[in-house]
N, CA, C and O atoms as a Maestro MAE file, in Angstrom:
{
 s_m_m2io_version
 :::
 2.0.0
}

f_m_ct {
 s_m_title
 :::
 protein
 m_atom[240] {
  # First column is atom index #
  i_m_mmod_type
  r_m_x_coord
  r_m_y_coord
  r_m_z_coord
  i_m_residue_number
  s_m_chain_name
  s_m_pdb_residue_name
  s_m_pdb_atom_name
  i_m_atomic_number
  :::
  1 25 108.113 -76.785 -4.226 1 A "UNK " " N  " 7
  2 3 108.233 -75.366 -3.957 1 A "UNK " " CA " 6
  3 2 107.377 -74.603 -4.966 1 A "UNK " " C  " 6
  4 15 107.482 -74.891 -6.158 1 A "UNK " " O  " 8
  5 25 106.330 -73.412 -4.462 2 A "UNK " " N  " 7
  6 3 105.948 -72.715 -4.977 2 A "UNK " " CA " 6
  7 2 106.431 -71.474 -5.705 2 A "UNK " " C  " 6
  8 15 106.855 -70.566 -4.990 2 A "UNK " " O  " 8
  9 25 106.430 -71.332 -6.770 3 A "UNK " " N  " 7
  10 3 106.697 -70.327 -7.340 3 A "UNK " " CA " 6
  11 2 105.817 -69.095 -7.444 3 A "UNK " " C  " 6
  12 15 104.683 -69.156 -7.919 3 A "UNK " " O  " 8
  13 25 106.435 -67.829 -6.932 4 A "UNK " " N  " 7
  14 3 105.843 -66.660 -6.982 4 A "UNK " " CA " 6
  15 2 104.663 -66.545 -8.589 4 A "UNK " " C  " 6
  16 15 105.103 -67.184 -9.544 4 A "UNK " " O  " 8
  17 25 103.577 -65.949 -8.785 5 A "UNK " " N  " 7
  18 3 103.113 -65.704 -10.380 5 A "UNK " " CA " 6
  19 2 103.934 -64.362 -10.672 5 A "UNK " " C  " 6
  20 15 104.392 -63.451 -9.983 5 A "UNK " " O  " 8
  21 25 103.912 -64.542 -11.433 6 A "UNK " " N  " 7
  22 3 104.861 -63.140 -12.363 6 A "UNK " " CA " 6
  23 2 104.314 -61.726 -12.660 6 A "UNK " " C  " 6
  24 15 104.929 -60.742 -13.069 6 A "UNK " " O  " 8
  25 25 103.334 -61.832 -12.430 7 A "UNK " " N  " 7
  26 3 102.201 -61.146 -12.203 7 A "UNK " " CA " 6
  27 2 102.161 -60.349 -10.773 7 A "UNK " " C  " 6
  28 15 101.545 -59.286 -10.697 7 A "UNK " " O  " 8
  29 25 102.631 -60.731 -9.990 8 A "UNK " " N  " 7
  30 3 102.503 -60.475 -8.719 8 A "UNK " " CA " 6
  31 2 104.629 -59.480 -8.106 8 A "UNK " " C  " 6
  32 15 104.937 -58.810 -7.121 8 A "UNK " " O  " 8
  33 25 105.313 -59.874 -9.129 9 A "UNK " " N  " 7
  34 3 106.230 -59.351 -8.779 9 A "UNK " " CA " 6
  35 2 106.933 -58.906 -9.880 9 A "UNK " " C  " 6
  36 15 108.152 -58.741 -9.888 9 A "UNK " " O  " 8
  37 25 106.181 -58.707 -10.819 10 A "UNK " " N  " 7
  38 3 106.566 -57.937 -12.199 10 A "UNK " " CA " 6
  39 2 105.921 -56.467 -11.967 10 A "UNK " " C  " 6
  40 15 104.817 -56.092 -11.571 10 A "UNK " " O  " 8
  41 25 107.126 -55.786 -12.399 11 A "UNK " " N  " 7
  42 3 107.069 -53.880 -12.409 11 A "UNK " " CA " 6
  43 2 105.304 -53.441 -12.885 11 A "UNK " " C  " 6
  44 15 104.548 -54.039 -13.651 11 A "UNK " " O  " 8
  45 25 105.138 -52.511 -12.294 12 A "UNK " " N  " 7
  46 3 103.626 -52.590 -12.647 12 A "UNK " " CA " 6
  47 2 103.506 -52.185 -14.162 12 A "UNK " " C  " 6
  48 15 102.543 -52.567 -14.827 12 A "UNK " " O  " 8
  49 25 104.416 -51.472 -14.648 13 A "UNK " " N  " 7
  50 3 104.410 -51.229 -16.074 13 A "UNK " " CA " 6
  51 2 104.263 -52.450 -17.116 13 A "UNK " " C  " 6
  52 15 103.527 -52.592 -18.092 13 A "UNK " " O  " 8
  53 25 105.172 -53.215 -16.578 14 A "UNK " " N  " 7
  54 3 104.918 -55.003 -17.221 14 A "UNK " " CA " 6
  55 2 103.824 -55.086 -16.824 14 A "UNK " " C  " 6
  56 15 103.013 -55.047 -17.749 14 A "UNK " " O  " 8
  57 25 103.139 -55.244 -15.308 15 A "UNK " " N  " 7
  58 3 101.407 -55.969 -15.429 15 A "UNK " " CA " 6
  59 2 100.599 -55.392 -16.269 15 A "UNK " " C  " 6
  60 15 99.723 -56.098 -16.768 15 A "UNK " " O  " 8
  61 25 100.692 -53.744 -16.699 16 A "UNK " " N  " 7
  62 3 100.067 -53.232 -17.076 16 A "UNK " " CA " 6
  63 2 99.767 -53.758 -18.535 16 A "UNK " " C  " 6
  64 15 98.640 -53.938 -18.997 16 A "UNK " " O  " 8
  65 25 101.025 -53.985 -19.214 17 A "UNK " " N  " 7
  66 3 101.368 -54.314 -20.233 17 A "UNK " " CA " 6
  67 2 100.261 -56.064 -20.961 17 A "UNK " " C  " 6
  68 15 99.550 -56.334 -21.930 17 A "UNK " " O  " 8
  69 25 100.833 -56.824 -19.609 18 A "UNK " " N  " 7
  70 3 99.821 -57.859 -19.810 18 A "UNK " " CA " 6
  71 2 98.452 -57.928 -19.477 18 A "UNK " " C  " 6
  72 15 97.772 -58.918 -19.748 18 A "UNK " " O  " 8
  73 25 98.076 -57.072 -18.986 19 A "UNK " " N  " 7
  74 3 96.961 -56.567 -19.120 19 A "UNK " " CA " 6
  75 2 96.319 -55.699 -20.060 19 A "UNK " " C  " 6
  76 15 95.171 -55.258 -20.001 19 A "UNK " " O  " 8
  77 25 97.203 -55.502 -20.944 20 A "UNK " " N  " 7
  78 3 96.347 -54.537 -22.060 20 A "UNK " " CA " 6
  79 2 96.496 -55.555 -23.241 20 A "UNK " " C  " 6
  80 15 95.805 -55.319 -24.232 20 A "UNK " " O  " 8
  81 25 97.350 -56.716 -23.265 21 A "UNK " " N  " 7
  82 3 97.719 -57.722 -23.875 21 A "UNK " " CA " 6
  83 2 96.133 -58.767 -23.748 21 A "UNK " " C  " 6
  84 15 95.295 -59.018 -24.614 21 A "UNK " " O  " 8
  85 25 96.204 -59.118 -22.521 22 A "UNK " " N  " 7
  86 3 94.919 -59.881 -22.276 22 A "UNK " " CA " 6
  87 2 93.682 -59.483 -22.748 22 A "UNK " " C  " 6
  88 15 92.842 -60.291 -23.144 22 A "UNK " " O  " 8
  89 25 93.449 -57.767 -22.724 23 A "UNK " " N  " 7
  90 3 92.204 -57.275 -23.492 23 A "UNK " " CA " 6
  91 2 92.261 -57.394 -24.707 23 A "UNK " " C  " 6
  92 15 91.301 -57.998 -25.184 23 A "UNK " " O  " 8
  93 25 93.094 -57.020 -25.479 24 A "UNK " " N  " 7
  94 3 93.458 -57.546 -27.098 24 A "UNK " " CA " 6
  95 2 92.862 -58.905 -27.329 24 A "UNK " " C  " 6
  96 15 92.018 -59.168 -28.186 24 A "UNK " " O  " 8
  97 25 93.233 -59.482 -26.732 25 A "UNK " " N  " 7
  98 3 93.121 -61.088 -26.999 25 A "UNK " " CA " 6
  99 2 91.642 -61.644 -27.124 25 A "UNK " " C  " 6
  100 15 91.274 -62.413 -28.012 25 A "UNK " " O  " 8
  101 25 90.590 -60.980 -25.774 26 A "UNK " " N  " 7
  102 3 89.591 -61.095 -26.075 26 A "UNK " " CA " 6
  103 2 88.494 -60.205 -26.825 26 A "UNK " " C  " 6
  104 15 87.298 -60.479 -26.725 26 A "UNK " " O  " 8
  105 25 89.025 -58.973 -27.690 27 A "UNK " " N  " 7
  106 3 88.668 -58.702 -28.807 27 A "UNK " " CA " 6
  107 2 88.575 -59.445 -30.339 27 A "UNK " " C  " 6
  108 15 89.368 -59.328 -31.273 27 A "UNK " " O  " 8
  109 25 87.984 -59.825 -30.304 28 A "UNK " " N  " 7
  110 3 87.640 -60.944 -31.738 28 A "UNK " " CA " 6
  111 2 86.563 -61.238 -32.597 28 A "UNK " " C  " 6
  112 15 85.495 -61.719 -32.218 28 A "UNK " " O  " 8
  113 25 86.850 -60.946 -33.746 29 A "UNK " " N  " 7
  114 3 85.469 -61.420 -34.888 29 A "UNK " " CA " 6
  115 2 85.210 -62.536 -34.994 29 A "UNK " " C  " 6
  116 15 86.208 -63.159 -34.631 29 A "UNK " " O  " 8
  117 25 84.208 -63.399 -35.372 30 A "UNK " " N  " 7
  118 3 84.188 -64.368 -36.178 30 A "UNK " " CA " 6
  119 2 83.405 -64.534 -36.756 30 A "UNK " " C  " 6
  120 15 82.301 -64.314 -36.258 30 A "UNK " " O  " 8
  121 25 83.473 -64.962 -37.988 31 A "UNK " " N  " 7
  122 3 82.287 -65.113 -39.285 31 A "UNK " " CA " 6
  123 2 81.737 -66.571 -38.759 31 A "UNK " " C  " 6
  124 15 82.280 -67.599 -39.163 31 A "UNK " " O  " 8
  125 25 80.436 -66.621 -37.674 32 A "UNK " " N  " 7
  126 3 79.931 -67.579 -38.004 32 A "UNK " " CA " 6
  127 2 79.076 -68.219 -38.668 32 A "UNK " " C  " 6
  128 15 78.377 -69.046 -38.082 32 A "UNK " " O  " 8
  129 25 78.936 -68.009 -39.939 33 A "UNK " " N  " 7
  130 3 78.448 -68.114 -41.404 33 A "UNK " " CA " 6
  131 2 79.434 -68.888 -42.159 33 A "UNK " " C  " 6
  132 15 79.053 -69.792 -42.904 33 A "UNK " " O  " 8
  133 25 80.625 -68.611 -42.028 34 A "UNK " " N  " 7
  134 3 81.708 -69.242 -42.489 34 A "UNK " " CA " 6
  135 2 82.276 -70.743 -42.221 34 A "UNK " " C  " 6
  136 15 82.701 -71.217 -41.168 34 A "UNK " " O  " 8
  137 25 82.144 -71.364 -43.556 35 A "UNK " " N  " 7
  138 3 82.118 -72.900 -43.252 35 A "UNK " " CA " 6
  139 2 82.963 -73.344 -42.603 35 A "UNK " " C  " 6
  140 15 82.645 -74.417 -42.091 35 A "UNK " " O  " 8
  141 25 84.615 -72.760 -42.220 36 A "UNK " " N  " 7
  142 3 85.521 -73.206 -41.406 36 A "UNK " " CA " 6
  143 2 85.058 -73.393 -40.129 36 A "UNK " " C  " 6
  144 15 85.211 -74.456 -39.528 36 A "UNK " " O  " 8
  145 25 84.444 -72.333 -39.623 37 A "UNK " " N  " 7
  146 3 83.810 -72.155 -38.515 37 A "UNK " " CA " 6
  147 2 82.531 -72.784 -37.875 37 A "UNK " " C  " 6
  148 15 82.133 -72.563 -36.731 37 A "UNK " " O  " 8
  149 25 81.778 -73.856 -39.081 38 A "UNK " " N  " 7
  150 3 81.081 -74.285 -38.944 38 A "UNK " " CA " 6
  151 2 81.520 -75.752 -38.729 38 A "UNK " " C  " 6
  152 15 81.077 -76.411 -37.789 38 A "UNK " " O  " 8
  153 25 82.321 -76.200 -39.543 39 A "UNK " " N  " 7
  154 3 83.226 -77.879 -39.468 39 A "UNK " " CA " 6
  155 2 84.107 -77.589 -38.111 39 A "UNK " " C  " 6
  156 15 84.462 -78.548 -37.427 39 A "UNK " " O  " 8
  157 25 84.451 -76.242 -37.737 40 A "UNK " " N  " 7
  158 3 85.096 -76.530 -36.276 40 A "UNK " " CA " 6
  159 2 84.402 -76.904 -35.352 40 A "UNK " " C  " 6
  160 15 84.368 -77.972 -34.741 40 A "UNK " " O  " 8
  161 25 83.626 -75.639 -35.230 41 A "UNK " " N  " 7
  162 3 82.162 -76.348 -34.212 41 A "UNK " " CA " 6
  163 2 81.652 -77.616 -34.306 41 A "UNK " " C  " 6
  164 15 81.274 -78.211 -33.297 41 A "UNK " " O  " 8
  165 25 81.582 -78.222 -35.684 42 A "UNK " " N  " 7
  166 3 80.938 -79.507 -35.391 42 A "UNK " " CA " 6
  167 2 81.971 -80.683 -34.850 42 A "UNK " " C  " 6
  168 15 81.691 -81.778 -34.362 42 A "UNK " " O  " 8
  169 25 83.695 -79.878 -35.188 43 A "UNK " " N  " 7
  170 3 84.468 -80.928 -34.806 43 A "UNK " " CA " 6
  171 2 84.906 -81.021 -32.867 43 A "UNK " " C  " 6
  172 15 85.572 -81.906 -32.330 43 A "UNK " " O  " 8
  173 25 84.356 -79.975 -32.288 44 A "UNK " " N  " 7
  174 3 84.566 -79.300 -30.914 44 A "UNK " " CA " 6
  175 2 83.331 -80.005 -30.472 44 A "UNK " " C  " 6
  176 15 83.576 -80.571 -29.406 44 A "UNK " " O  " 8
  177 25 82.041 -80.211 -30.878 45 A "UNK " " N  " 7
  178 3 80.947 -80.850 -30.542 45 A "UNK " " CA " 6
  179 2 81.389 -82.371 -30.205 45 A "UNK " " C  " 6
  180 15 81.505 -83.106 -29.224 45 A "UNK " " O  " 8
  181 25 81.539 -82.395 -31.389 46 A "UNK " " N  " 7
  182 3 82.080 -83.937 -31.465 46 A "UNK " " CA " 6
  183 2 83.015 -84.733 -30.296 46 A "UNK " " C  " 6
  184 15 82.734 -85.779 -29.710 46 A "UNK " " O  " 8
  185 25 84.102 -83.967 -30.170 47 A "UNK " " N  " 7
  186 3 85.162 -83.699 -29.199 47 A "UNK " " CA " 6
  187 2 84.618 -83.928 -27.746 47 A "UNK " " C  " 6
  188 15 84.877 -84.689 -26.814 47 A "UNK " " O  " 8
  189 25 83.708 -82.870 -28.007 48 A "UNK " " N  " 7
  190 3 83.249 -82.728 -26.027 48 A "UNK " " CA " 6
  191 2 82.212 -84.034 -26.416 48 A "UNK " " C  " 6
  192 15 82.860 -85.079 -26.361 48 A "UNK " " O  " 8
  193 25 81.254 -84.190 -26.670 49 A "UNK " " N  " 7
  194 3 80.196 -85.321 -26.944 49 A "UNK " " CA " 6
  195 2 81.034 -87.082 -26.424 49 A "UNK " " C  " 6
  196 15 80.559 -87.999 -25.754 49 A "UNK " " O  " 8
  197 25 82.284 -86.951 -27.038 50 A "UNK " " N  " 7
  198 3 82.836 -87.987 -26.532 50 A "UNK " " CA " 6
  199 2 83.501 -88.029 -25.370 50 A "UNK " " C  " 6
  200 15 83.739 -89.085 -24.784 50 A "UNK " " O  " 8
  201 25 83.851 -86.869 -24.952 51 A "UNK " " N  " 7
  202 3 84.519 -86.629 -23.346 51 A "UNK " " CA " 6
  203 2 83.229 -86.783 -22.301 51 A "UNK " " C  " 6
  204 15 83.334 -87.221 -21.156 51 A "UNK " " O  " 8
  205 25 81.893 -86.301 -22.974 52 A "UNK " " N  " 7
  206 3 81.257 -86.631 -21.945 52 A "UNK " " CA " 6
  207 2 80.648 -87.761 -21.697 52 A "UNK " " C  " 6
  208 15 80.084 -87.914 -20.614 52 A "UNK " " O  " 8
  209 25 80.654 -89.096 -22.987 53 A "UNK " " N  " 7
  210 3 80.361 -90.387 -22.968 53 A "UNK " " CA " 6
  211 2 81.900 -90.911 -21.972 53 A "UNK " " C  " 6
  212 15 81.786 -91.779 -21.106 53 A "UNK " " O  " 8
  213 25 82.698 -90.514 -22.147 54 A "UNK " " N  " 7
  214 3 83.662 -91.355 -21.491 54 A "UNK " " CA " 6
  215 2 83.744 -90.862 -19.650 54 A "UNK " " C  " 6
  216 15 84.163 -91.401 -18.626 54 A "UNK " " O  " 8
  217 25 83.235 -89.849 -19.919 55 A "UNK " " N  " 7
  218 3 83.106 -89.282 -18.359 55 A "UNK " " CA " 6
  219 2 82.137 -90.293 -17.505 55 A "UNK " " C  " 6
  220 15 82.417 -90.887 -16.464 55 A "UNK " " O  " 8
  221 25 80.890 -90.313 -18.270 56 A "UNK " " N  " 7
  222 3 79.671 -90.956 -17.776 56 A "UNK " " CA " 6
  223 2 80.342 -92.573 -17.716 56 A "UNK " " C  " 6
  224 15 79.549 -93.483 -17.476 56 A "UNK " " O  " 8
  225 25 81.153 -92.759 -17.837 57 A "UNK " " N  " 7
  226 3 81.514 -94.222 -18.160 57 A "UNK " " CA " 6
  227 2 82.224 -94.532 -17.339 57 A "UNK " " C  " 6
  228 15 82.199 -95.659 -16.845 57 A "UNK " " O  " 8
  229 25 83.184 -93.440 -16.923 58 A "UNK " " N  " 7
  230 3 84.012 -93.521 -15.837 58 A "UNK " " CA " 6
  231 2 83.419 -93.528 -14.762 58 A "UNK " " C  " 6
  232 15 83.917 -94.287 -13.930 58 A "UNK " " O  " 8
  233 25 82.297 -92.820 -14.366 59 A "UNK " " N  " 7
  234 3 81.703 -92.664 -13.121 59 A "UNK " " CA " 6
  235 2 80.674 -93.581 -12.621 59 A "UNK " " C  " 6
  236 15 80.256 -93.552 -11.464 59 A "UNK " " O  " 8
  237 25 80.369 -94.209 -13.320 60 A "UNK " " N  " 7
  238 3 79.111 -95.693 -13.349 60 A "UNK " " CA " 6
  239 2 80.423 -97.290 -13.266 60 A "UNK " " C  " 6
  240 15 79.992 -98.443 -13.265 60 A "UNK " " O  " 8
  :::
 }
 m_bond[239] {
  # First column is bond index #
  i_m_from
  i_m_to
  i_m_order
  :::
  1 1 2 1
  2 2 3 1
  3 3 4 2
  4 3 5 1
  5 5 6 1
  6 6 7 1
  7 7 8 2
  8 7 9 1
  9 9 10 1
  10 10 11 1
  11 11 12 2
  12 11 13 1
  13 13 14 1
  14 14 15 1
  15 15 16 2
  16 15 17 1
  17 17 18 1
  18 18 19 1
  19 19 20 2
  20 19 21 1
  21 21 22 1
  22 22 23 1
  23 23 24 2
  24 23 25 1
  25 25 26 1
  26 26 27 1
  27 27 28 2
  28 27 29 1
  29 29 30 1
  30 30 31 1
  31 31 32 2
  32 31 33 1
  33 33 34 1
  34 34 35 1
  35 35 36 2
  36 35 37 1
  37 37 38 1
  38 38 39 1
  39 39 40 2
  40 39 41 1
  41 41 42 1
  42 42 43 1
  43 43 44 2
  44 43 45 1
  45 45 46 1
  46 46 47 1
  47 47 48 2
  48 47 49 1
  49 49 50 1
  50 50 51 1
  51 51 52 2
  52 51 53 1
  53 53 54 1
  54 54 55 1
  55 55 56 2
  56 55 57 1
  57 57 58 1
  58 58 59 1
  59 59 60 2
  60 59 61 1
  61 61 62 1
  62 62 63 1
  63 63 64 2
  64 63 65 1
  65 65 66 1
  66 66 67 1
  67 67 68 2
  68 67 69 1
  69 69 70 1
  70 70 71 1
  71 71 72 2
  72 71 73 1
  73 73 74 1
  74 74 75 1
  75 75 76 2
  76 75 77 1
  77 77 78 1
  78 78 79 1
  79 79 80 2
  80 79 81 1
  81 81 82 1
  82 82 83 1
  83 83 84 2
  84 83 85 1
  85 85 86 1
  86 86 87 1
  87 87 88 2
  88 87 89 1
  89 89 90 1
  90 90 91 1
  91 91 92 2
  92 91 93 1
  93 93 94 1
  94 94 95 1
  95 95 96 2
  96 95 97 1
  97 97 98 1
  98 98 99 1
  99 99 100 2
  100 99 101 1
  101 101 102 1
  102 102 103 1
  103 103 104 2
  104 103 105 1
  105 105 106 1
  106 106 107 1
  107 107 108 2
  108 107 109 1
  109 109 110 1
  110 110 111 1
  111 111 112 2
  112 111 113 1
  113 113 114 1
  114 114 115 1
  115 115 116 2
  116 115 117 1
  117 117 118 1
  118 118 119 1
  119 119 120 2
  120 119 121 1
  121 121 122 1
  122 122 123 1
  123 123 124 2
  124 123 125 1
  125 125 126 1
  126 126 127 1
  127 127 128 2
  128 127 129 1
  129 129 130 1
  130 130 131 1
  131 131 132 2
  132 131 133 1
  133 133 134 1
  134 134 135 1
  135 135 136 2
  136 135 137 1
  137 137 138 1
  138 138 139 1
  139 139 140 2
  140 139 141 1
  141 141 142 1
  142 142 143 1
  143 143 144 2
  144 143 145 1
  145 145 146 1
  146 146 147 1
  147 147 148 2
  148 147 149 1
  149 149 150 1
  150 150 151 1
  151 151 152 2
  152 151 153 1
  153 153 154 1
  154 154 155 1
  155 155 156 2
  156 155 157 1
  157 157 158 1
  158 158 159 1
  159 159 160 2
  160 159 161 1
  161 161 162 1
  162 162 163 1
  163 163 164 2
  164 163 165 1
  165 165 166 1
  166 166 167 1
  167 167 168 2
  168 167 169 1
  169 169 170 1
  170 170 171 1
  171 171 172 2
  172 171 173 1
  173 173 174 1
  174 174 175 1
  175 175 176 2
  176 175 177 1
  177 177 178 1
  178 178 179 1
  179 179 180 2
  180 179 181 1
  181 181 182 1
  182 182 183 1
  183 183 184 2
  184 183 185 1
  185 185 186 1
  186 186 187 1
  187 187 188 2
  188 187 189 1
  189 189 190 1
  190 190 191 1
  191 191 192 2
  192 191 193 1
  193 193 194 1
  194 194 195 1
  195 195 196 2
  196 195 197 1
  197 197 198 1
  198 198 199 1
  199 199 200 2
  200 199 201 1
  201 201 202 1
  202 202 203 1
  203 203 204 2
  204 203 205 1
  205 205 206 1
  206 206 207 1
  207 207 208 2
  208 207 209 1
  209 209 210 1
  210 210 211 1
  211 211 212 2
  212 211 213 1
  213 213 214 1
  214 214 215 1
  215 215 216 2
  216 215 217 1
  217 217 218 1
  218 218 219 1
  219 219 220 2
  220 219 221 1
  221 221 222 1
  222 222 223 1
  223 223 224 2
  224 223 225 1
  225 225 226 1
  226 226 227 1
  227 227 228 2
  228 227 229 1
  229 229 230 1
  230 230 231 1
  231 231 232 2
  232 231 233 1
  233 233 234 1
  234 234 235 1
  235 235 236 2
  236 235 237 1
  237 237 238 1
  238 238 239 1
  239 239 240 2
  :::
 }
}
């Protein structure tokens, strides 16, 4: 059974709400100069680099 989204039968004042919520969210800085941000990226590289060796591996 499908469930209604909440979104769809929540008071429009609530959608509104998560919708001004959702814009917040994609307001964001980031220092990419900053070494945290630089060892993440290389650890997210890393990450996908091996999802896509195992992808290619799966499909051959």
């Amino acid at each position: 059974m499908l469930l209604p989204n909440p979104l769809d039968v929540a008071p429009s004042g609530l959608k509104a709400s998560f919708d001004d919520q959702k814009k917040v969210q994609e307001d964001f800085d980031i220092d990419m100069e900053a070494p945290e941000t630089e060892r993440a990226a290389v650890a997210i590289q890393s990450q996908f680099r091996k999802f896509q060796k195992k992808k290619q591996n799966d499909v051959s």
